[in-house]
Backbone bond lengths (Angstrom), bond angles and torsions (degrees), N, CA, C in turn:
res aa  C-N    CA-C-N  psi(-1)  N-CA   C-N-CA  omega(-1)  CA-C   N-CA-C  phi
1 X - - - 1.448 - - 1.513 109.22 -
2 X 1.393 106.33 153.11 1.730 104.25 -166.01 1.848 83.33 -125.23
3 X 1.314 109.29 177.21 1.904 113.70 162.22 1.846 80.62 -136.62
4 X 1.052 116.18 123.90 1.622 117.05 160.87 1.411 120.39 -120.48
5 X 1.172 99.96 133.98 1.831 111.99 -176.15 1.486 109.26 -107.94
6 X 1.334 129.19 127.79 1.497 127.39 163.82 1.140 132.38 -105.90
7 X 1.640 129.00 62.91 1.205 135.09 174.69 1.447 125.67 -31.11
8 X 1.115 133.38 132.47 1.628 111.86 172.24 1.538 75.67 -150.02
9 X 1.580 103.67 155.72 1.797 127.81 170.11 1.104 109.45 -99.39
10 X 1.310 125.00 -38.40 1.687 119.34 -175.89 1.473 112.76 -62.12
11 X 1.296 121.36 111.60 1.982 98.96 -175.92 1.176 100.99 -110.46
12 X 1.773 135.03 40.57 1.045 138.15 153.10 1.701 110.09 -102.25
13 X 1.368 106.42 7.82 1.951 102.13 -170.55 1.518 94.97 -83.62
14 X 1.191 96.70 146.55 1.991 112.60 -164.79 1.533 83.44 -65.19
15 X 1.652 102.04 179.94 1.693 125.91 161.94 1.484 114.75 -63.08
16 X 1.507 99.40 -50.71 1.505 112.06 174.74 1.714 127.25 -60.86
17 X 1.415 101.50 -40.20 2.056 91.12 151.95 1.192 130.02 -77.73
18 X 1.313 140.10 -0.68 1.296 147.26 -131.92 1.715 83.08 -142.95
19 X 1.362 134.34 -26.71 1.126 137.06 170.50 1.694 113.34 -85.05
20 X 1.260 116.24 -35.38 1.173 125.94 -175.79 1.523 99.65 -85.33
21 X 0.949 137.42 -30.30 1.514 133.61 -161.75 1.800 94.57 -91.59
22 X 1.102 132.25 -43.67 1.051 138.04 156.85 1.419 117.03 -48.97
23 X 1.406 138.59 -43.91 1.573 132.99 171.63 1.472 93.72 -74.76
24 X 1.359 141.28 -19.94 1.572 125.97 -173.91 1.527 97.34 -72.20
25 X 1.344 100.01 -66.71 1.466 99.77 178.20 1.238 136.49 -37.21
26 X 1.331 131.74 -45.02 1.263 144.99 -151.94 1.375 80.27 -102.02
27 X 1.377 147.74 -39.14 1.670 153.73 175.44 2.164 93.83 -56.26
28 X 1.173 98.74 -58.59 1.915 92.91 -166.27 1.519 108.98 -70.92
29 X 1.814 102.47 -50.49 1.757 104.98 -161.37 1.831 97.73 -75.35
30 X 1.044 126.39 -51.82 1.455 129.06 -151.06 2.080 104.92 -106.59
31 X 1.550 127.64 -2.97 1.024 106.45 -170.23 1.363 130.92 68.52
32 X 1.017 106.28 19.62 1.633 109.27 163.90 1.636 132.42 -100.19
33 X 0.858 128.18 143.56 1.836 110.35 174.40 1.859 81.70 -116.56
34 X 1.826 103.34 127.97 1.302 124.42 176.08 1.487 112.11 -88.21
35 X 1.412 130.25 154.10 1.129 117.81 158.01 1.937 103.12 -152.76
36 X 1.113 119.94 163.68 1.570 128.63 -174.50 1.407 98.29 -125.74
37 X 1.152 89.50 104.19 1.953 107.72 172.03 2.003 95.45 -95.77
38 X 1.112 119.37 170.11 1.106 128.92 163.94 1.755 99.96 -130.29
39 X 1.151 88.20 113.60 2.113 102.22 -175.95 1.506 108.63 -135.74
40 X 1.293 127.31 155.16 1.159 136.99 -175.33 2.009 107.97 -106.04
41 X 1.545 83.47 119.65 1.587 102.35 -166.43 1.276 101.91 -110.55
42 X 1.552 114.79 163.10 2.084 117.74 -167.56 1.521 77.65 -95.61
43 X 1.282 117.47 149.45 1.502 162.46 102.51 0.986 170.39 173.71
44 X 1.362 134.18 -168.78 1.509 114.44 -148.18 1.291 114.46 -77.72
45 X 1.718 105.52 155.84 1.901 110.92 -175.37 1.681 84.50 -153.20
46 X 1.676 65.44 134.30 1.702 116.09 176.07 1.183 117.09 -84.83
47 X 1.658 107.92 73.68 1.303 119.38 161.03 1.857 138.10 -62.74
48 X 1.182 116.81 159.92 1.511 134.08 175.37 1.549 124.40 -91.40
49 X 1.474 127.63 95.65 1.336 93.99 -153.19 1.579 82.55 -118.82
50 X 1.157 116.33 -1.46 1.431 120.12 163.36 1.851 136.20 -171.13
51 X 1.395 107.28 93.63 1.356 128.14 -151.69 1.537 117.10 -42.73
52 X 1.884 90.03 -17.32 1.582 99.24 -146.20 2.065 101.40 -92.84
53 X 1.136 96.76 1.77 1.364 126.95 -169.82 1.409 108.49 -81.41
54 X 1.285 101.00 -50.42 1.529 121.38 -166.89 1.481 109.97 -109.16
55 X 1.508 109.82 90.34 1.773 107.28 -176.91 1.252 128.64 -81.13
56 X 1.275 136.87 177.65 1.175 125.89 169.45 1.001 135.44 -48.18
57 X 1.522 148.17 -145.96 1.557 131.04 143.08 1.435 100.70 -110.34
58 X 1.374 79.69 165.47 1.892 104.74 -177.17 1.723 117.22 -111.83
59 X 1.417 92.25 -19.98 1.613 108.45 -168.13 1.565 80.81 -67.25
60 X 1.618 86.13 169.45 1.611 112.25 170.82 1.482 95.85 -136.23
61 X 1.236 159.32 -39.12 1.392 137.67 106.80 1.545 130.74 7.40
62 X 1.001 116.49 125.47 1.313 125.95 178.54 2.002 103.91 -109.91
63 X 1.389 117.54 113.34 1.693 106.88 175.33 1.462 111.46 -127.01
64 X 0.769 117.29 177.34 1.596 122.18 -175.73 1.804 110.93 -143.51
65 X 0.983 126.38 93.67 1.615 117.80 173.64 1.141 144.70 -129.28
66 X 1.368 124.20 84.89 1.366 136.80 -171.72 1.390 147.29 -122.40
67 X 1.177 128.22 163.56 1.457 129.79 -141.70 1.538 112.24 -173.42
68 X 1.313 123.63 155.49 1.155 128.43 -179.44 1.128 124.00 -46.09
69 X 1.712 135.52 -18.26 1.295 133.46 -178.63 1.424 108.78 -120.21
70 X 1.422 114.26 16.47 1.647 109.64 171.89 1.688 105.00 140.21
71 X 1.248 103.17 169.31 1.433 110.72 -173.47 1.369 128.62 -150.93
72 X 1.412 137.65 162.19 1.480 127.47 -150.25 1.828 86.28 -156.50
73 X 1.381 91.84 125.34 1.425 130.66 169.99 1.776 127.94 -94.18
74 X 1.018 144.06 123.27 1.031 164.83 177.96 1.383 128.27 -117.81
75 X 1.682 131.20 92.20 0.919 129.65 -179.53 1.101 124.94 47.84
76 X 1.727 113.35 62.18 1.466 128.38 -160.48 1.358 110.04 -146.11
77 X 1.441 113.44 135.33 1.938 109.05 -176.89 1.711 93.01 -75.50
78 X 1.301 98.33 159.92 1.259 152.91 163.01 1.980 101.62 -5.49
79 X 1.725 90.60 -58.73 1.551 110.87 175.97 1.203 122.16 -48.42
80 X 1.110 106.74 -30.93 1.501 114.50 -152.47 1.991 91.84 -87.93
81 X 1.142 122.89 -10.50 1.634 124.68 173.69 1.313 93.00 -87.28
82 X 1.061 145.04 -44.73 1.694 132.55 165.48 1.051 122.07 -51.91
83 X 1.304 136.66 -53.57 1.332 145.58 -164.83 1.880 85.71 -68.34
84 X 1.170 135.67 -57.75 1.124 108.10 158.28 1.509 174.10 -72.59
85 X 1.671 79.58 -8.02 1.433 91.49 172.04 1.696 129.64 -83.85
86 X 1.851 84.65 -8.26 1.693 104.72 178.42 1.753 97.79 -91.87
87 X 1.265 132.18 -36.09 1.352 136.55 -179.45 1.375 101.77 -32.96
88 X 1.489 120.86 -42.40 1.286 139.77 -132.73 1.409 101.26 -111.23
89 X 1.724 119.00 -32.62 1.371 126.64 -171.06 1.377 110.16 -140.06
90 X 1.324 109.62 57.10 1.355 115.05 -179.89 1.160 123.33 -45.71
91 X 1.372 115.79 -23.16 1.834 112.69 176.56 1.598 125.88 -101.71
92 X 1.241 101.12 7.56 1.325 99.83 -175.94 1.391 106.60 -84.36
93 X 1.349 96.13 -169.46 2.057 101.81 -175.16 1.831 109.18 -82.47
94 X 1.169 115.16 140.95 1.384 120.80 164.55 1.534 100.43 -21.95
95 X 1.531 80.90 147.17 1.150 117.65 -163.96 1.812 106.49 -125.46
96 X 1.575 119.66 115.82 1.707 118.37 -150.96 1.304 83.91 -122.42
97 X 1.648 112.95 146.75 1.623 130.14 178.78 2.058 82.09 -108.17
98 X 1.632 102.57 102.30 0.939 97.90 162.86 1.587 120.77 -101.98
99 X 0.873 148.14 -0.91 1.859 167.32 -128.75 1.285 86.32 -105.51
100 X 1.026 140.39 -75.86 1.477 122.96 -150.88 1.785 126.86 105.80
101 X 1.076 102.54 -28.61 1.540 126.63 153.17 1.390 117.16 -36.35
102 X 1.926 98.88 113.57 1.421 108.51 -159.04 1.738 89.18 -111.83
103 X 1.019 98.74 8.04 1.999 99.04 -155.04 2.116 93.10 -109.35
104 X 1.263 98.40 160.11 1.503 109.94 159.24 1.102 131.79 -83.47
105 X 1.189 123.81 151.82 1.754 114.99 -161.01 1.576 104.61 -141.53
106 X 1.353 112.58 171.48 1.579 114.79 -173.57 1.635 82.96 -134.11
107 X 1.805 103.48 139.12 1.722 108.91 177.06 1.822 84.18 -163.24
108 X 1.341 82.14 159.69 1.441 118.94 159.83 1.222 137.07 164.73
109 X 1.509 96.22 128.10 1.642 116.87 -154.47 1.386 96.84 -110.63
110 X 1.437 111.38 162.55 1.518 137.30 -177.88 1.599 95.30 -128.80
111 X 1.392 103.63 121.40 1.378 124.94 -175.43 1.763 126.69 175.94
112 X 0.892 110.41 135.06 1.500 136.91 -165.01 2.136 81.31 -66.83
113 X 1.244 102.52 105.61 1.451 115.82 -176.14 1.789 121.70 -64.09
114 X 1.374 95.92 -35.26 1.609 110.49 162.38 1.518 134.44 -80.27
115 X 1.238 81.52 9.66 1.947 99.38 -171.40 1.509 108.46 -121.38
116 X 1.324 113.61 94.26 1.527 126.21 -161.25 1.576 100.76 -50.68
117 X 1.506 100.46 -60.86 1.646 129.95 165.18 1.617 106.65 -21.06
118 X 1.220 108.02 -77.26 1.491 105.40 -176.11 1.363 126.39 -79.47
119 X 1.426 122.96 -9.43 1.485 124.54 138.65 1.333 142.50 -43.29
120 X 1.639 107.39 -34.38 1.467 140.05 -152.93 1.951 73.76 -95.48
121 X 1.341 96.46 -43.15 2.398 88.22 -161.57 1.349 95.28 -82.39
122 X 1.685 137.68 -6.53 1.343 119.95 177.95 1.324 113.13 -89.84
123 X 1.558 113.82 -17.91 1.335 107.85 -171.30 1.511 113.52 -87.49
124 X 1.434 112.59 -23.17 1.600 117.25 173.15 1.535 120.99 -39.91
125 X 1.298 119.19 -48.40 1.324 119.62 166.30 1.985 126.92 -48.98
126 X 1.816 95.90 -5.81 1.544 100.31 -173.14 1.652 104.79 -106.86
127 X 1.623 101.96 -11.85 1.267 111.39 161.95 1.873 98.46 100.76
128 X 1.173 107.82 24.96 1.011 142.77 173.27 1.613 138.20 -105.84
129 X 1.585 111.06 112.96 1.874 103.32 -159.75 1.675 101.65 -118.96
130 X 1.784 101.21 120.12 1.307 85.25 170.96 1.628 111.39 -104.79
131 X 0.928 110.03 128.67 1.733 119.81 -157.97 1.491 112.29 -121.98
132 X 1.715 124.82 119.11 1.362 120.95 167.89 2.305 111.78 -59.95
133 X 1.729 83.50 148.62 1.376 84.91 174.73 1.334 110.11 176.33
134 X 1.493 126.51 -149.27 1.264 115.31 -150.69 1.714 101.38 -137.20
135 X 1.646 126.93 141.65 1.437 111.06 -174.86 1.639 89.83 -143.92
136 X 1.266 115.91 177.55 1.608 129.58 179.09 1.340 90.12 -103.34
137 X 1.263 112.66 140.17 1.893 118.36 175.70 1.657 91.37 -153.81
138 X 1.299 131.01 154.47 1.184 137.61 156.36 1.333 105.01 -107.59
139 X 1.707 102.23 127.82 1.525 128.22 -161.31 1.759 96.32 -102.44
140 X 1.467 115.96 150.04 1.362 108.43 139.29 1.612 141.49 -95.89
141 X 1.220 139.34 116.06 1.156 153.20 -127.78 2.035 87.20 -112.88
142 X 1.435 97.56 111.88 1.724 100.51 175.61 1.848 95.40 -102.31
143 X 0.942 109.56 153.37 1.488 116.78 168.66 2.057 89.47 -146.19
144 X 1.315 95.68 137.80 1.873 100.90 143.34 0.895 117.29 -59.62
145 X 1.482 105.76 147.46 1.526 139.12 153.77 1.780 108.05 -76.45
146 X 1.339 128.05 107.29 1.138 136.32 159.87 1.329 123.42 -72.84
């Protein structure tokens, strides 16, 4: 396993050098030949299946509180239920803010945190669907150097 960081100073260099300088690298230091396919990968999105369910917030406080059997939100966007439900399931597949929800919200669900399944049935009551499925992402593709 590697952790790689790509610093660059110029913040006018396109996507397209900044992509290529990155497949050189990872091609000389580490033995890889890189490539960027754009393929359609499974996962879950955090749908809206009813807005009117899920109100704005009221808090003037902002809290955050969580734990292995569920968690409680306070005047928090949308994101902030991802950032935990992946905290919790680091290996599963991406995780998509599909809702549309520009506003902050107040929730809290009771649910077994490692159990996508029973996350997906606590949030229904907020009018909220977390649903397996399918998205376009561009992947990077490592192959060896032989």
């Amino acid at each position: 396993r590697f952790c790689y960081s790509l610093y660059k100073s110029n913040s006018k260099l396109s996507k397209f050098i900044i992509q290529d300088h990155l497949r050189r690298q990872l091609e000389f230091f580490f033995c890889y030949k890189a490539r960027i396919v754009d393929c359609a990968v499974p996962c879950w999105k955090l749908t809206i299946a009813d807005e009117n369910i899920l109100p704005v917030s009221r808090q003037k406080k902002s809290e955050v509180k969580k734990d292995a059997a569920g968690f409680s939100i306070s005047n928090q966007p949308v994101s902030k239920i991802l950032q935990i439900i992946y905290r919790y399931n680091p290996l599963e597949v991406p995780i998509i803010d599909c809702t549309g929800i520009q506003y902050n919200i107040d929730l809290t669900i009771i649910a077994s945190m490692t159990d996508m399944h029973d996350i997906a049935k606590s949030l229904e009551p907020f009018g909220l669907k977390l649903v397996k499925g399918e998205t376009h992402m561009q992947a990077i593709i490592l192959e060896e150097i032989n």
